[in-house]
C-alpha positions as CSV (number, residue, x, y, z in Angstrom):
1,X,-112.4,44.6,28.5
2,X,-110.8,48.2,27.7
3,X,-112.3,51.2,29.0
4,X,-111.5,54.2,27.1
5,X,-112.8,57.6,28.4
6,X,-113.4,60.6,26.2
7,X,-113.2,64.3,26.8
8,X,-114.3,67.5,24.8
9,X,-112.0,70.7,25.1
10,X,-112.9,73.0,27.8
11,X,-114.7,76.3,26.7
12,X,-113.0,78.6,24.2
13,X,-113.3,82.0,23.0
14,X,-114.8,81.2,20.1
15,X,-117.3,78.8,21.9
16,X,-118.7,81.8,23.8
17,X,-118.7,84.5,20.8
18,X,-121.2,81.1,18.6
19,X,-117.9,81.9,15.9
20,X,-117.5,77.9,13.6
21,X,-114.0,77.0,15.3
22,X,-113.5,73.6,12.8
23,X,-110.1,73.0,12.3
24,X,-109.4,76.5,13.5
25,X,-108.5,77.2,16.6
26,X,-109.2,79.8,19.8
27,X,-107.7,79.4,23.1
28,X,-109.8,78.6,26.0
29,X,-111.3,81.1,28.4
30,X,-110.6,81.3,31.9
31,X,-113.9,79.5,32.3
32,X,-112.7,76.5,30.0
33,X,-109.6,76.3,32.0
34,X,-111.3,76.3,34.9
35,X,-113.4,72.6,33.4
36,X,-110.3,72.0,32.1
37,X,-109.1,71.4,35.8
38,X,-112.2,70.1,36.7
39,X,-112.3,67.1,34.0
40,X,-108.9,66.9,35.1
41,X,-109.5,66.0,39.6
42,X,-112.5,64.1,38.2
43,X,-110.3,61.4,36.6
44,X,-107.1,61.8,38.2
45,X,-108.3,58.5,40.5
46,X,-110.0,56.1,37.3
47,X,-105.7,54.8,36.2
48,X,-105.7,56.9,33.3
49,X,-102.3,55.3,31.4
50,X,-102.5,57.4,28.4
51,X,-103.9,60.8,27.5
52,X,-104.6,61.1,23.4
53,X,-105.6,64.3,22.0
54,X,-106.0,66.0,18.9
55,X,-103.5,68.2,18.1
56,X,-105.6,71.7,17.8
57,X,-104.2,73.9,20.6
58,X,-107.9,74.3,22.6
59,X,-107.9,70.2,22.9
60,X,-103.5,70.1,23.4
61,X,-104.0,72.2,26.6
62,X,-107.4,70.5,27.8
63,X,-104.7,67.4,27.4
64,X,-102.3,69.3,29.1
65,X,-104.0,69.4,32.3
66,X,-105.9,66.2,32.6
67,X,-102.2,64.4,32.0
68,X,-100.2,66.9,34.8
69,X,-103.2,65.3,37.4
70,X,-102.8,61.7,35.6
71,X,-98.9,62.0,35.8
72,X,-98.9,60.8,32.1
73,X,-97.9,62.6,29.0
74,X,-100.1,63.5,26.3
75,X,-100.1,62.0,22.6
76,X,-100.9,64.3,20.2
77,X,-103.3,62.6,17.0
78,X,-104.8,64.2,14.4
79,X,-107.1,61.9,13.4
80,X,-109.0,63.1,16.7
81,X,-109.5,67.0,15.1
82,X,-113.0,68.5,14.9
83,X,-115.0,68.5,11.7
84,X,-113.1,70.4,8.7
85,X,-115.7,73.1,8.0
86,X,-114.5,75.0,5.2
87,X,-115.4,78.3,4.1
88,X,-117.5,78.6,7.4
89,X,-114.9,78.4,9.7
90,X,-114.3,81.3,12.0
91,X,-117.2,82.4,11.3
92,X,-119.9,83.5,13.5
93,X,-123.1,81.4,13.3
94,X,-125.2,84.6,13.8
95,X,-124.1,86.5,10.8
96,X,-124.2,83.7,8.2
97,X,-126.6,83.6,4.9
98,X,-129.4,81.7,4.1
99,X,-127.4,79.7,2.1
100,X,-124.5,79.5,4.0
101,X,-127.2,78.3,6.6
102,X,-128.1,75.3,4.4
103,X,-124.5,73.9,3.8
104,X,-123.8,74.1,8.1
105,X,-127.6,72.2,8.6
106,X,-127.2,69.6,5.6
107,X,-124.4,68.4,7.7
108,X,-126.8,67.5,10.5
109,X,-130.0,66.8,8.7
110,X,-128.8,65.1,5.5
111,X,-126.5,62.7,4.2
112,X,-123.3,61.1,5.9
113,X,-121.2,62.4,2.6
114,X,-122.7,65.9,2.4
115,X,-120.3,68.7,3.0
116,X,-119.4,72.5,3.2
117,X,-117.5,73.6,0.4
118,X,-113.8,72.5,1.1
119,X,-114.2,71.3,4.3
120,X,-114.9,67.2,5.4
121,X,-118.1,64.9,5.3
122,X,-119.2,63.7,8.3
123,X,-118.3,60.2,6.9
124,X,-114.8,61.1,6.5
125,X,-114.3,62.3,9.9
126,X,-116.5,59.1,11.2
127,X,-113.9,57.1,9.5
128,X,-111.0,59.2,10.9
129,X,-112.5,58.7,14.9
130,X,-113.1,55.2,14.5
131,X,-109.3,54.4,13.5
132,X,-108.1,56.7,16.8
133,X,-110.4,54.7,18.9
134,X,-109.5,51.2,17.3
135,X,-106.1,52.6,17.7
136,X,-106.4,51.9,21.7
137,X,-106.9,48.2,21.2
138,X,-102.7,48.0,20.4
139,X,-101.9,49.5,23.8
140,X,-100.8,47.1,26.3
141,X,-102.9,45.1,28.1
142,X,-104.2,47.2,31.0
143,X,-104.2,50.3,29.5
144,X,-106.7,52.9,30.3
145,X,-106.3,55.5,27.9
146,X,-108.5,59.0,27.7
147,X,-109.3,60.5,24.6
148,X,-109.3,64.8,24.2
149,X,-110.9,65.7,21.1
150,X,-114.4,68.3,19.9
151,X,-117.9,68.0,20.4
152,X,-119.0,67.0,16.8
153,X,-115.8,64.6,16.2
154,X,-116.7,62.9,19.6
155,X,-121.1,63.1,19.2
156,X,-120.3,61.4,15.7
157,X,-117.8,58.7,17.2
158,X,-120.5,57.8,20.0
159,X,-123.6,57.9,17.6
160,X,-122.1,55.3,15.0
161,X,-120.6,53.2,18.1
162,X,-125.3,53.3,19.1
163,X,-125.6,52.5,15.2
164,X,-126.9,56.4,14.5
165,X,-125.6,57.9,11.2
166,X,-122.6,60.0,11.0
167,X,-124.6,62.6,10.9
168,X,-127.1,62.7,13.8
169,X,-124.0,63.5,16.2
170,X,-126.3,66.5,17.4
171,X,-128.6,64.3,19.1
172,X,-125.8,63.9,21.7
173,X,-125.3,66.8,24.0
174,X,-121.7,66.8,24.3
175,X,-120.9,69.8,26.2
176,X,-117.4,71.2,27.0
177,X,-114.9,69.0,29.4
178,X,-118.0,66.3,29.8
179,X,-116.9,62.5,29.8
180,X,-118.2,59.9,27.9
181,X,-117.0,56.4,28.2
182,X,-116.9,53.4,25.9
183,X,-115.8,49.7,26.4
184,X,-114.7,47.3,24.0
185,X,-115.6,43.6,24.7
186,X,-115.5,40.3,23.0
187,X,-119.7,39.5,22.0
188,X,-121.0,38.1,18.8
189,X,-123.8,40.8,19.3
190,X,-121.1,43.1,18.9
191,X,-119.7,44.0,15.4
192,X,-117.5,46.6,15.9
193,X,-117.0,45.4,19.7
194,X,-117.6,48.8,21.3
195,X,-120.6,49.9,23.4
196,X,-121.2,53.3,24.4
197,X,-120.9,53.0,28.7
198,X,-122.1,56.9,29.6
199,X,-122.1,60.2,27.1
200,X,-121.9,63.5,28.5
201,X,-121.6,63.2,32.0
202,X,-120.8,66.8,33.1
203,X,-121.7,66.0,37.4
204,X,-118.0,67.4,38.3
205,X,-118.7,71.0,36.5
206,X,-120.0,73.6,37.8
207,X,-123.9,74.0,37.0
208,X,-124.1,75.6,33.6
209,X,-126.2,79.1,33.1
210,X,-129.2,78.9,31.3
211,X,-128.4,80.4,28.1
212,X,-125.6,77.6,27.7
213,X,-128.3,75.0,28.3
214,X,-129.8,76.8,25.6
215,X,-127.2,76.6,22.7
């Protein structure tokens, strides 16, 4: 059976000013370094054998430090990146307009293939996840591999892996530098052979303030 462990980014700039990050990127805050090496002791002991990330910088130098306590390097893959949000991105969620509202919650209360204009469906990047994860079953036997990616790219991953649609990825709580874990195993209940083991585990942080548990 192959375990593969997956890990959002730690905090970022951008995370704490509510700004759309997407494919755009803003370095993490001493906080989110701080998970970063958190994340990073917690899994040091599981055999980690390979450390994957997506190739944004926030989830590169979450990568960074898990790997340095893994004694591993990190794989950068792009297929791992967060949701492409278009004309949203960088913006902040505070300031947008009614409309602009509407394209950001049609992505989470509609349709798989509904999108923001120029940016990704949530079936595309379903589709894009799916291949990194399947991607694990080529590594040699006995691999452990841990996955870095973003908190809708991975809630999406683990919601189709439960049978949810793409796009009820915010029904997972997936907060920064938490650990999910899922196996893949040989069953003929299984299609796609993967079950979801534990989501969100965030027991090695430190306890988060309430107006995080909030957003």
């Amino acid at each position: 059976m192959l375990q593969v462990y997956l890990v959002r980014h730690g905090e970022t700039q951008w995370n704490a000013q509510r700004r759309i990050q997407g494919q755009s990127d803003s370095a993490l805050t001493e906080k989110g370094e701080r998970q970063a090496e958190q994340v990073a002791e917690r899994v040091k002991t599981l055999g980690i054998t390979h450390v994957i990330a997506s190739d944004l910088g926030r989830t590169r130098r979450t990568a960074e430090i898990i790997a340095h306590a893994c004694g591993v390097d990190v794989t950068l893959d792009a297929r791992l990146r967060e949701l492409d949000m278009g004309v949203l991105e960088r913006r902040n969620l505070d300031t947008l307009s009614e409309e602009e509202e509407s394209w950001r919650r049609q992505l989470v209360n509609g349709t798989a293939d509904g999108r923001i204009p120029e940016g990704e469906s949530m079936l595309e990047m379903s589709e894009r996840m799916h291949a990194a994860l399947n991607a694990c079953l080529d590594l040699p036997a006995g691999s452990r591999p841990l996955l870095v990616s973003h908190g809708m790219a991975l809630g999406c991953l683990v919601s189709t892996i439960l049978g949810l649609p793409a796009w009820a990825e915010r029904r997972l709580r997936l907060r920064n530098c938490s650990i999910s874990r899922v196996d893949h195993q040989q069953s003929p209940w299984l299609a796609s052979g993967w079950v979801v083991e534990t989501a969100g585990d965030i027991s090695h942080l430190d306890a988060p303030a309430l107006d995080e548990l909030q957003r």
